[in-house]
C-alpha angles and dihedrals in degrees: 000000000000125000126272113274110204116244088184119084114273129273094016094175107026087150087074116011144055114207103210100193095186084175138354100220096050133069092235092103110134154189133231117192113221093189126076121225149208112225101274096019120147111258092174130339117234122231143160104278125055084032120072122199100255106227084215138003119268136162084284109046125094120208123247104175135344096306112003123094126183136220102233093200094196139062095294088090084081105060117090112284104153122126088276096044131183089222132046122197117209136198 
């Protein structure tokens, strides 16, 4: 499996984030926030579109209910959205 290559427009969100690409064939693309935060401030909301409803998870999925995932189609695929994420979205 290859990393994502981004099919938006770059950066999508420059305002608050920095996209760090160390190396294109690798999965150690990154993001750096540029905006400081309360605990459960909004980094970006998220909205369709850009997001698209995934059919099934992958690496780049994020979940939005018990068994639904979204394609985030921007930069937002970068931030830290592992099982033991950095950020954490909330109804």
């Amino acid at each position: 499996m290859a990393p994502l290559t981004p099919h938006w427009a770059q950066p999508s969100h420059p305002e608050i984030q920095e996209v760090l690409v160390s190396s294109p064939t690798e999965f150690t693309t990154r993001s750096i926030s540029r905006v400081s935060l309360p605990p459960y401030g909004v980094f970006a909301k998220m909205s369709f579109p850009p997001c698209t409803r995934a059919e099934k998870p992958t690496y780049a999925t994020v979940q939005m209910g018990r068994d639904e995932h979204l394609n985030l189609n921007s930069d937002l695929v970068y931030i830290n959205h592992s099982c033991e994420p950095s950020l954490v979205s909330l109804p």
